[in-house]
C-alpha positions, 0 to 999 in steps of 0.5 A: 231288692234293689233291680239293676238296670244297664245301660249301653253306650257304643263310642267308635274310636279312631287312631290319627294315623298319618299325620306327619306334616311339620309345622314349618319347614327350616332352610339351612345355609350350609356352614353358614356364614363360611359357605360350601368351603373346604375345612377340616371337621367345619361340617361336623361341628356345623352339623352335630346338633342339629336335627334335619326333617323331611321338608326341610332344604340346604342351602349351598354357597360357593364360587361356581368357577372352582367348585360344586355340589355333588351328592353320592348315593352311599358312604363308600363313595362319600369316604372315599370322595368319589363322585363318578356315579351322582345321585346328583349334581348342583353347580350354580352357586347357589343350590337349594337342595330339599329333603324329601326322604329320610336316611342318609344323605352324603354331599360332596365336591367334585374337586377331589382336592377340595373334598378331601381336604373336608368339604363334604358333607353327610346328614341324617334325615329324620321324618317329620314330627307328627302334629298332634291334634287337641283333642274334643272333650265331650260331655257324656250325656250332655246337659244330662250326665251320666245319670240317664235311666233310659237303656237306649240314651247313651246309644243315641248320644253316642250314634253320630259321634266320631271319637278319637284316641286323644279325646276325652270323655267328661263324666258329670253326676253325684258322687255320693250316688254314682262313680265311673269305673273302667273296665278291661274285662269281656262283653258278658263282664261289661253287661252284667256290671259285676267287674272284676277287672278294673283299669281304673275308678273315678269318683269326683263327680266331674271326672275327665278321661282321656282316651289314649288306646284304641280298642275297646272300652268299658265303663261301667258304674257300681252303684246298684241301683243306677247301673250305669254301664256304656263301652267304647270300640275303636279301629286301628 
């Protein structure tokens, strides 16, 4: 009678959770080559497909001795042109403005006249587009794959690693002796290496997994005699 032997292996996986840092910055002339300038629907058109992250910055043009830049904090004061309580006030002629929350943001002269004539501005600030890290293969056994009899080699592979969700775990053996098969059961489930809920198999010989959820994760191998078996955990 063939003897099963398992073999554990505990991989700590970790979510990127703040990586919001845009890869560059853009500055935006407003209205571009027209300036800040009073048009009927010049903005929305200027406007309407672009799309303006936190980091970013407008930039107004615009004759100081007749005009400004004045920005209102909601859409009743936009509307209605009302610029007696600023959020804030630019006047040189040549304002940069940076974007440094998300929501709503409403700019307007205030030369009521020119306002309502439709220099007035309102955009929607969006956060950053997160940068998504390449993620690390790794090997798992290294030179040895994922054919190591020692109940204690994959535990030791694994120790001083630090895995993340996005990286991807490279199984390398025989595939007429062994597979890869993962899990989504329990512990005893996972120990035993007699699954019953598998999320999904592998048998190429040279299979590539990414790691997309945190959590934990069992991989086991169904081939009696070898018994593979490791799972991976990771924190939110």
């Amino acid at each position: 009678m063939a003897i099963k032997k398992i073999f554990g292996l505990v991989l700590v996986i970790m979510t990127l959770t703040v990586l919001l840092a845009c890869c560059s910055a853009t500055v935006y002339k407003v209205g571009d080559s027209d300036g800040w300038t009073a048009k009927d629907d010049k903005y929305y058109s200027w406007y309407e497909r672009k799309e303006f992250h936190v980091g970013d910055s407008l930039v107004f043009e615009y004759d100081r001795n007749v005009n400004d830049v004045t920005q209102v904090s909601g859409a009743w004061a936009y509307e209605f042109c009302n610029s007696s309580s600023p959020k804030a006030v630019y006047n040189t002629g040549h304002d940069v403005v940076n974007l440094t929350q998300p929501g709503y943001h409403y700019f307007i002269t205030s030369n009521h006249d020119l306002c309502a004539s439709g220099q007035k501005l309102d955009i929607l600030v969006v956060r950053p587009r997160p940068i998504l890290p390449l993620g690390k293969v790794f090997m798992v056994g290294d030179s040895k794959g994922w054919n190591v009899y020692n109940s204690d080699y994959y535990y030791k592979w694994s120790e001083e690693k630090q895995f993340y969700v996005g990286d991807n775990l490279f199984f390398e053996y025989n595939k007429d002796l062994n597979d890869v098969i993962e899990i989504n059961g329990t512990d005893l489930e996972f120990k035993s290496c007699h699954p019953t809920s598998r999320v999904a198999v592998y048998n190429t010989g040279h299979d590539l997994v990414k790691l997309t959820k945190p959590g934990i994760h069992y991989f086991v191998s169904l081939i009696v005699r070898l018994g593979l078996s490791f799972e991976s955990w990771c924190n939110h």
